[in-house]
DRENKOLTI-971918 format. One record per residue: y, z, x of N, C-alpha, C in turn. Coordinates in steps of 0.05 Angstrom, whole numbers, plus 5000, padded with zeros to 4 digits. Each point is the difference from the previous one (the first is absolute). Layout:
YZXYZXYZX/...
***
This chain:
497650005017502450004983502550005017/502650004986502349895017500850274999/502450045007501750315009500750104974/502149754985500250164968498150024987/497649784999496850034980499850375005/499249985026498250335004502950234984/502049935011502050274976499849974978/499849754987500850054973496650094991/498149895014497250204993499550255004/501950065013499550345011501550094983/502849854995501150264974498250044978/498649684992499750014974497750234997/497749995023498950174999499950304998/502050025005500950215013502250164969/501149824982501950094977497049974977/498649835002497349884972500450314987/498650205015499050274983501950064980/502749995006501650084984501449874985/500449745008500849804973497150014975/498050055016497150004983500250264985/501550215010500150214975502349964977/501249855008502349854979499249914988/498149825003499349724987501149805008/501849965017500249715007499649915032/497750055004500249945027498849715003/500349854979500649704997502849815005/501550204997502249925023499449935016/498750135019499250005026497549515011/499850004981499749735000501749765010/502650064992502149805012501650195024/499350145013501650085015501549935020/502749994998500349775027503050175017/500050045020502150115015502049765003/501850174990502949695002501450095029/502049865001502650105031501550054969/501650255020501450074983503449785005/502049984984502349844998501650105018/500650345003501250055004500050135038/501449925019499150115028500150434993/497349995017500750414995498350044975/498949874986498449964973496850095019/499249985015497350005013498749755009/498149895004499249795013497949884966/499650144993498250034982499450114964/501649864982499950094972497949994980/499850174981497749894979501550204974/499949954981501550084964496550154997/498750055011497550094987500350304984/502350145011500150264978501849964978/501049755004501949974972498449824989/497349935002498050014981498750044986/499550205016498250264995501150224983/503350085006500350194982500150024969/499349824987499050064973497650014988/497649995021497950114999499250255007/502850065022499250275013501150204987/503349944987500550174983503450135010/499749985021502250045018502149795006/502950185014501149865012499049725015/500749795005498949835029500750095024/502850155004499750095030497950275003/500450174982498050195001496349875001/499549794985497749905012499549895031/502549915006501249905029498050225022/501650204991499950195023497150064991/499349994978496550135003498549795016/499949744994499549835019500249965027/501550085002501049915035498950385010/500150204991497950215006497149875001/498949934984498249925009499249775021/502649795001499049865026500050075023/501950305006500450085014498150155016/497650084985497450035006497949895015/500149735002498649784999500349935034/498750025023501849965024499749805016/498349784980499649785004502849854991/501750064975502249944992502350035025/499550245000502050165018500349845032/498249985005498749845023502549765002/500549844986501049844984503450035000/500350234991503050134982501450095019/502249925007502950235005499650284978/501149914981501450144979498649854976/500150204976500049804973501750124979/502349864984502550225000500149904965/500550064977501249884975503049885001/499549814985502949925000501550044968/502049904996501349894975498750054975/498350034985499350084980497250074999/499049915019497050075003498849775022/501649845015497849845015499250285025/498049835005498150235035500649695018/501550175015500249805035498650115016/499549855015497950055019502449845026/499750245023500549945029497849855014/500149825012497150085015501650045033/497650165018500250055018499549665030/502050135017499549805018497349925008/498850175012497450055005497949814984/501049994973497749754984501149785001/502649955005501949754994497549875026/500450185029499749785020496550044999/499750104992496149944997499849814977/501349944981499849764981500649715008/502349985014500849735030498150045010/498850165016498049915026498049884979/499350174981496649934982500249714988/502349984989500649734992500149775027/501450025020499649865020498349955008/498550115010496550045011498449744981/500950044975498549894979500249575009/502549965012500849745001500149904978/498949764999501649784981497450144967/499150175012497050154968502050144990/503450145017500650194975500649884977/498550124980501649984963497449934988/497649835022497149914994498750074984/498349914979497850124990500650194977/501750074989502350174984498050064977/498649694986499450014978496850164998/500850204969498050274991496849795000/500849824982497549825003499749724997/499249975018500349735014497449714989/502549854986497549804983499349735011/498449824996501149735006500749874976/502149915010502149854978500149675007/499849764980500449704993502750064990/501049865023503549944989500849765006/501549854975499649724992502749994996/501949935012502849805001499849845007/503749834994501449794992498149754991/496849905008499149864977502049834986/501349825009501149734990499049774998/500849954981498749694996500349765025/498149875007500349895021501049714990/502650044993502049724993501250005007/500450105023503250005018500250285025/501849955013500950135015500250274991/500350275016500150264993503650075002/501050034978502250034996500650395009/502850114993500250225007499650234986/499049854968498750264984497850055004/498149805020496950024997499850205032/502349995011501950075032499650354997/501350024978500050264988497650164997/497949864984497950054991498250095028/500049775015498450015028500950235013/502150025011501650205022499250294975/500250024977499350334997497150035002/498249754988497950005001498050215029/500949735015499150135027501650255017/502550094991500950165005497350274987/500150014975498350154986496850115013/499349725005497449985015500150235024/501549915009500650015042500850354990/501350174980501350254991496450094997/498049864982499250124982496549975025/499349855016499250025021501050265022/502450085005500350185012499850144994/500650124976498850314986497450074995/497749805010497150054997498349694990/502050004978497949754975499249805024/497749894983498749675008500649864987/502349755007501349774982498649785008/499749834982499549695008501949934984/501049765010503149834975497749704996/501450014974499549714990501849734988/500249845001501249814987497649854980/500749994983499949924982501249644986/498349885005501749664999499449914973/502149944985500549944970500049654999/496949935014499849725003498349824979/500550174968498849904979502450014974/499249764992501750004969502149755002/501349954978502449854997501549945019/500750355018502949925013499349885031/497249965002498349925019500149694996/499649844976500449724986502250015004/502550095001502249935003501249905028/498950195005501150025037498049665007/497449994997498449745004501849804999/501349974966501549854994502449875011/501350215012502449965010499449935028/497550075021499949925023499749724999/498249964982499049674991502849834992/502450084994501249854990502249935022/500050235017501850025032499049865026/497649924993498149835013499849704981/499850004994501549724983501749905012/503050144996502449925009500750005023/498450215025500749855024499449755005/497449964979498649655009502449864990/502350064985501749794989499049824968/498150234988498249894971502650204980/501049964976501550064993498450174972/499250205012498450224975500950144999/500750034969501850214993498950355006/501950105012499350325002499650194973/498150205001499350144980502450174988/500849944980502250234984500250275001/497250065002499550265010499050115025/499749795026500149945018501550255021/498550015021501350235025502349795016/502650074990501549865006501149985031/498650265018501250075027500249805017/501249935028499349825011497950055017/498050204996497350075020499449864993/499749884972497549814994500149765004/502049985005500949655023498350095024/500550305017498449995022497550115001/498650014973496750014999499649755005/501249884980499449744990499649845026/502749975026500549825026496950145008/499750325002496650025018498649864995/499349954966497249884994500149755007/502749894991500149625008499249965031/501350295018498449825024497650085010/498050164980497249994996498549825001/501449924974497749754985500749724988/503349955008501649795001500549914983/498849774983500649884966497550024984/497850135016497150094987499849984982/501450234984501050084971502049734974/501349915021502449854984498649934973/497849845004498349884976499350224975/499850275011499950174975502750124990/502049915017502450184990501749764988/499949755009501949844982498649775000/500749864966500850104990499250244978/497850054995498450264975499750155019/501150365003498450135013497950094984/498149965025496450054992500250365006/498050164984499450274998499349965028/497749885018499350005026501550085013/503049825001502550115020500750214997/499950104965501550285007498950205014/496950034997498950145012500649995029/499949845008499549915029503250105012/501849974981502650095008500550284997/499150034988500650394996497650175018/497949774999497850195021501349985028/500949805011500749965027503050165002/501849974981502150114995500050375001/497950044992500250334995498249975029/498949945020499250065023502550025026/501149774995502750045017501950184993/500850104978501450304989498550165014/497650054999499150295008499949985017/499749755021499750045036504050094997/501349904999502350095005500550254985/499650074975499650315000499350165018/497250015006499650115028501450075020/500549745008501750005028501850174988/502749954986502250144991498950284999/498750084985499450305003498850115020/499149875020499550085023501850095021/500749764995503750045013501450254995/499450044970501650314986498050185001/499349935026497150195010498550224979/499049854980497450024979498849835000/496950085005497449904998498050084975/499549904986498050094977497949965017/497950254986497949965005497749824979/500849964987498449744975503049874979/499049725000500649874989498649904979/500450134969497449974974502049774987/498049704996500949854984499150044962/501749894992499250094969498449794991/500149695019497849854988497650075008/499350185018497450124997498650204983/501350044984498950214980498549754978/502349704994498549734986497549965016/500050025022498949885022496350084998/500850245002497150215007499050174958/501849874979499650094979500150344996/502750075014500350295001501550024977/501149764989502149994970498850064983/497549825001497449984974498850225001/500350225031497950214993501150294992/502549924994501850244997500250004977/500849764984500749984986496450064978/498149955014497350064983499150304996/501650175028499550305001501050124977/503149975001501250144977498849974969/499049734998499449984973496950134993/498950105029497650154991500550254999/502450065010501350324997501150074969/500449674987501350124976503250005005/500849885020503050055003500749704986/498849824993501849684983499650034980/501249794985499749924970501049705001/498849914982500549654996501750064977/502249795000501949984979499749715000/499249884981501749664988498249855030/498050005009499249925024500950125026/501750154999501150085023498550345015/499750035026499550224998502150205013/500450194992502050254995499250235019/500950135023499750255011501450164984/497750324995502950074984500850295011/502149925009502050115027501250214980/500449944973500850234992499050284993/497450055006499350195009501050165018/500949825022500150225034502949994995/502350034977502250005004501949765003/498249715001502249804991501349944979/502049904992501349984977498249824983/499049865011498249824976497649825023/497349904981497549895020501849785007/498049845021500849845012498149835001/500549665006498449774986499150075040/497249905010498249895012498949785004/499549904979498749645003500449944976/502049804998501649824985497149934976/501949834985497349984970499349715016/501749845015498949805016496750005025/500950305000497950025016500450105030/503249855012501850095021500450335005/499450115019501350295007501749964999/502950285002501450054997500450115039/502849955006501050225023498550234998/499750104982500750224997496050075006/498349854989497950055013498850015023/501649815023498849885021501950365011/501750095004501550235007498250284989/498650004976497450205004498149995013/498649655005498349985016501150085027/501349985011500750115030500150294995/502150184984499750285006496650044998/498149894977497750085003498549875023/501149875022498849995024500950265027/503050054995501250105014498050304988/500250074974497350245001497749945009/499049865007497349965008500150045025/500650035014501549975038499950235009/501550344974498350255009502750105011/502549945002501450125005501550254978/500750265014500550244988502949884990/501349885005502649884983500149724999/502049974989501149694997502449954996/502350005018503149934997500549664993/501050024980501149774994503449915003/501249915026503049934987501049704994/502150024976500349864987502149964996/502149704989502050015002501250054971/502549954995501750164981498649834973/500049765005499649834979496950124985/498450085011496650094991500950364981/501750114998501150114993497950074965/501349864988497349934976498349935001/498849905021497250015003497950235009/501850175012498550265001497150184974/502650054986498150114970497049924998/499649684994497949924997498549985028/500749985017497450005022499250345004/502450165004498450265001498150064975/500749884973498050084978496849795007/500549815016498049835006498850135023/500750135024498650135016498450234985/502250184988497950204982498049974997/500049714976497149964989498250005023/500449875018497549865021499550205011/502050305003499650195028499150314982/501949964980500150294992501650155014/501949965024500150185016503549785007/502750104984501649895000501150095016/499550235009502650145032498149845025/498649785003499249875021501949805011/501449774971501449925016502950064999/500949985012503750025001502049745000/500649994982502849794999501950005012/501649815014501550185018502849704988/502150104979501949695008502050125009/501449735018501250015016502649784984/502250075008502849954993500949745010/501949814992501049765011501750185020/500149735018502149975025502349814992/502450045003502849865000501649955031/499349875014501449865023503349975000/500250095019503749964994500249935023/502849794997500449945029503549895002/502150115010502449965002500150094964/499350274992500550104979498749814964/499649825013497449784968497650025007/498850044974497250104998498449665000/497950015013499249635001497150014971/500649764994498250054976496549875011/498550174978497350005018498849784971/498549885003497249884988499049815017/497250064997498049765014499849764997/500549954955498249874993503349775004/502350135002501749734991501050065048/499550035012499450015023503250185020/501050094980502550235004499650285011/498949995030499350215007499950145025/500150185014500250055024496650125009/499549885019497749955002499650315028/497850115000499150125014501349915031/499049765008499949965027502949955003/501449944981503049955006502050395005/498050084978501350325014499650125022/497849865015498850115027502549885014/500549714997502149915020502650115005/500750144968501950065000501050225009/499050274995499350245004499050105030/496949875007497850155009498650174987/497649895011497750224986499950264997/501150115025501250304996501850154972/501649875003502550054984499049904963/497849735005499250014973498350114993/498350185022497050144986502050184987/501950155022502650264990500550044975/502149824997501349954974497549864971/498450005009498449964980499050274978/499350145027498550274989500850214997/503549995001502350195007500350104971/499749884983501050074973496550104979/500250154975497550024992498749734988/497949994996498849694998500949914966/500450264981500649974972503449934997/500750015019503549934991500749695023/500749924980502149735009500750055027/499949845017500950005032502249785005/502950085008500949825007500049935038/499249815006500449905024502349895017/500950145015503149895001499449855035/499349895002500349785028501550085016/502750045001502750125003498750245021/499650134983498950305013498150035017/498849804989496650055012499849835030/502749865009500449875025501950165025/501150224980502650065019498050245017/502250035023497850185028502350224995/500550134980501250345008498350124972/501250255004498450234973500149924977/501549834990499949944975496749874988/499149915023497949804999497450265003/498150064989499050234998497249935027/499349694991497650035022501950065032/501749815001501550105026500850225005/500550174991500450314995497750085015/497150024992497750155004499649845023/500149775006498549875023501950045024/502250024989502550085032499250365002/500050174980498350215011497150085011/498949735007497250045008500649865027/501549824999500649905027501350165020/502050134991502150185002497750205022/497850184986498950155000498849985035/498249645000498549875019502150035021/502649925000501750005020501050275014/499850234980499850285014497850025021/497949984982497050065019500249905026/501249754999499949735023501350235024/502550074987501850085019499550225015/498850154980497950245018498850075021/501050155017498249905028497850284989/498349974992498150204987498850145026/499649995018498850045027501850225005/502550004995502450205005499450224987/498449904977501350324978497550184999/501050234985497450195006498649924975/497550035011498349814978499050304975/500849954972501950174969497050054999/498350315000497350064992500650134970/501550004988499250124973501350275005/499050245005500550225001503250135007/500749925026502850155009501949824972/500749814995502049924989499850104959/502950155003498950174970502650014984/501849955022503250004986500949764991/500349904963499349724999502749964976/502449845032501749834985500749954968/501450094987499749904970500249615002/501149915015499549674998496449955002/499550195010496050025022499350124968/500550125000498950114965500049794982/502249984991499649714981499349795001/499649935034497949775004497150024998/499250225003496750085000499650034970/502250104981499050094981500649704982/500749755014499249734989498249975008/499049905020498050005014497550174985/500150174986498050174993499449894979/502049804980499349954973498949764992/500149875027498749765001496749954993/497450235004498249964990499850024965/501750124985500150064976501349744983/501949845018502549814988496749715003/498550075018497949824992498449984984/498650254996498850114975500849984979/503650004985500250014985500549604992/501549855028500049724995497249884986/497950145017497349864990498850084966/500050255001499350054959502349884981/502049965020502349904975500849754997/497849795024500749735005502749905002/501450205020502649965003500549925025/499749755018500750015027502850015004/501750014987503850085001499650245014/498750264994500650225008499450025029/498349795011499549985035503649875006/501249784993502549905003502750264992/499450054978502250285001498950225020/498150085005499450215021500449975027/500149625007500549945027503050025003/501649864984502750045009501150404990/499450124987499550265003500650135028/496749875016499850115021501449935024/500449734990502349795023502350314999/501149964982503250124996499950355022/497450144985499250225016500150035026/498049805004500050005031503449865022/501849834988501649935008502550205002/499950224978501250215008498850215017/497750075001499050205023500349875026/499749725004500949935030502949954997/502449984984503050055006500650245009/498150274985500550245004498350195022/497749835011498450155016499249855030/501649965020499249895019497450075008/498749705012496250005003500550075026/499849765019500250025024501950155011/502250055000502150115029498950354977/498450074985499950254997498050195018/499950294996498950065036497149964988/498250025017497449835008498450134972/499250234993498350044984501549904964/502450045000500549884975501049644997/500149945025499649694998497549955002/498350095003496249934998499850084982/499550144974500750154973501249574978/502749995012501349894984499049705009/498249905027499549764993497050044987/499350175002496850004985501050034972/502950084986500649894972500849774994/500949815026500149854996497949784995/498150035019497149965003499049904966/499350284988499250044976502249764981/502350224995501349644987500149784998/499049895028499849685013497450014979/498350134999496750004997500449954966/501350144987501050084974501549694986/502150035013501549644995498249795011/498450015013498549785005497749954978/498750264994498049944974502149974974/501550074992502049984978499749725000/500749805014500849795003497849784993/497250105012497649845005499150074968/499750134988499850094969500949874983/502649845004500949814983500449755022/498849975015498849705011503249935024/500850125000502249985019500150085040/499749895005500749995033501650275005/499850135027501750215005499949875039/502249894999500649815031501250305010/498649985031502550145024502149905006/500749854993502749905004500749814974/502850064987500949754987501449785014/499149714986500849755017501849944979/500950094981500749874968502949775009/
***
């Protein structure tokens, strides 16, 4: 456990008996030591007797003081404690003593790039399935969004213990699959100089001029004969099959680039493929979960909480989306994983209801999977927001934000905000090299950090054993006691699928540490407390460097910006 884990276990242990003769020593569940606001407040707050006192019957400072008597007992606490004093109406502050500050630095240091590791109570393997776009185009910056928290999530939810595998998911069946065919076939036409009219509902971008130039210098006028003048069904196939192969090789690459790698790529024409449609769709109806209406057959979702059943296979005989998307979750159960994260973008929003009432049926067991949607992105740039769609080809494309930005600055600003609220992207900001710019902020304090060390003639100084150094700086205090909260700010990013709180906790710590070295000279201080203050620096470098790697971001010894 970390330095705060073991106190806040030792109080709790240590107060249980007597919140348990109250009755509420269920308090004691969320317990969480805050910093207090105020300097001279203690290092350490918690409201737990102004909880408590209407179970106990008493004042809250008078419960205060019965409490903190009894921690005062405890000399494992004490061990721990300066002082533990009441404040203002009933909070208990807690001092802590130097003596633990610098045994919490060393223990955390020691630990290297493991401190904050392993956090999680119980550790599952989890199928987590983002951005999954249709492979008709280029990866624009909402699907940008999707990716960067995605694997941010992963890379958080891997370090606290879990076993992740990521998936993509390729939506390479249906209509909007005939469409995209259509439109390659018709962009390939017209470079030949054949005058076929483009589809009305057609992917208007100009990628599909440059699918289209790949395939022509594939297979040259091969095709011409099926595309003009009648296009033949043959071509379309042939155009959306070959067409959705060159998307996903450049998907790839691009997300590789935005250094994410899936570990499987599940097509949805294989569920047609291998009759996982037909066999899902045969399970349920021996469970008793369909009904035929008018020829049609009906899941009925309104059981598990959908607003109304849902059609499955058309009275034509055709599945629905909506079946071939059970057949996969009922593959993705078959696979044996203890969860299943799903994220999704804003638009799937209504589609939620019925697939969790459709997992139900197949699982029984609806807290397996998790929904996770994720919010649009708005690009701004010299203060105008640029307008996004695929299908009419108005869009800022993934690889165009890498150019613009860097990968750094766009994994940053991706995952800076929570994944449920609207993100605006401001270009502006996300290029300039002072504080305003938040990844530059954390990465000039990690560089910052490397260039102390550098300067160090470490050979000089008396090499810091733990023990003599006990008198600890209030700048040295408030840096350890960031430093300390960093295994918990992981723990809580990972159950709350929040990778923001790694980005607010790094510039946090940026700011911390940039005042303890204004206020605490490293080097020119005398030998045992400049060995002390670069082994905090040490730890912070170690600290900002995993902060960084957690949401997919670089932490350079030097900025070149």
């Amino acid at each position: 456990m970390d330095f705060l884990s073991n106190l806040t276990k030792s109080v709790i242990e240590t107060i249980r008996p007597m919140l348990a003769a109250w009755g509420c020593d269920h308090l004691l569940n969320n317990l969480v030591f805050e910093r207090p606001a105020a300097k001279g407040h203690g290092d350490l707050a918690t409201n737990i007797a102004m909880l408590a006192t209407k179970f106990a019957g008493q004042p809250p400072r008078k419960v205060a003081q019965l409490l903190i008597d009894e921690l005062e007992t405890n000399d494992e606490v004490m061990d721990l404690c300066e002082t533990i004093e009441i404040a203002g109406p009933g909070f208990i502050n807690i001092f802590l003593n130097g003596k633990a500050l610098v045994a919490a630095a060393e223990s955390a240091l020691a630990q290297g790039l493991d401190f904050g590791s392993n956090s999680a109570e119980e550790q599952k393997s989890i199928l987590l399935e983002f951005v999954s776009a249709n492979p008709t185009g280029p990866l624009h910056v909402g699907h940008a969004r999707y990716a960067a928290y995605g694997d941010s999530l992963r890379r958080i939810l891997c370090f606290a213990g879990h076993q992740v595998e990521t998936e993509f998911y390729i939506n390479d069946y249906g209509s909007q699959m005939d469409t995209f065919g259509r439109s390659l076939a018709a962009r390939y036409a017209q470079l030949l100089d054949r005058p076929v009219e483009f589809p009305e509902d057609g992917y208007q971008g100009g990628y599909t001029t440059h699918i289209a130039e790949l395939i022509k210098e594939e297979i040259g006028e091969s095709q011409l004969a099926d595309v003009d003048p009648e296009l033949k069904g043959s071509a379309i196939d042939f155009f959306k099959t070959r067409g959705c192969e060159l998307v996903l090789a450049e998907t790839n690459s691009t997300l590789e680039r935005f250094r994410i790698k899936f570990n499987n790529w599940y097509s949805e024409s294989s569920l047609f493929e291998s009759n996982a449609v037909h066999d899902a769709v045969a399970d349920l109806a021996k469970a008793g979960e369909l009904e035929v209406r008018d020829g049609a057959k009906w899941l009925l979702t309104s059981r598990y909480g959908d607003d109304k059943d849902r059609v499955l296979i058309r009275n034509t005989g055709e599945p629905t989306y909506f079946a071939s998307d059970i057949a996969y979750h009922q593959q993705k159960l078959a696979r044996g994983y203890d969860h299943l994260i799903n994220i999704w973008g804003a638009d799937h929003h209504g589609y939620v209801p019925r697939v969790k009432a459709a997992f139900t049926a197949l699982s029984h067991d609806p807290e397996k999977l998790e929904i996770i949607i994720g919010q649009l992105v708005n690009v701004v740039e010299m203060g105008e927001t640029k307008q996004m769609s695929k299908r009419a080809g108005t869009m800022v494309t993934l690889e165009e934000l890498l150019e613009s930005i860097g990968i750094d600055a766009a994994r940053f600003f991706l995952v800076d905000r929570s994944s449920d609220s609207t993100l605006d992207l401001d270009l502006e900001k996300a290029k300039l090299k002072s504080e305003e710019n938040p990844v530059y902020y954390v990465q000039y304090a990690h560089a910052r950090i490397c260039s102390i060390l550098k300067r160090a003639d470490e050979d000089r100084v008396e090499k810091y054993s733990g023990a003599p150094y006990t008198k600890v700086e209030d700048q040295e205090r408030e840096l350890i006691l960031k430093l300390s909260e960093f295994p918990r700010i992981v723990l809580n990013a990972a159950n709350a699928r929040a990778p923001q709180r790694m980005t607010v906790y790094a510039r946090e710590l940026a700011g911390t540490f940039h005042v303890f070295y204004h206020n605490c000279p490293v080097i020119k201080a005398e030998p045992l407390t400049s060995a002390f203050r670069l082994d905090l620096c040490r730890l912070t470098r170690n600290v900002i460097a995993r902060c960084l790697d957690l949401v997919g971001v670089e932490s350079p010894e030097r900025l070149d910006w």
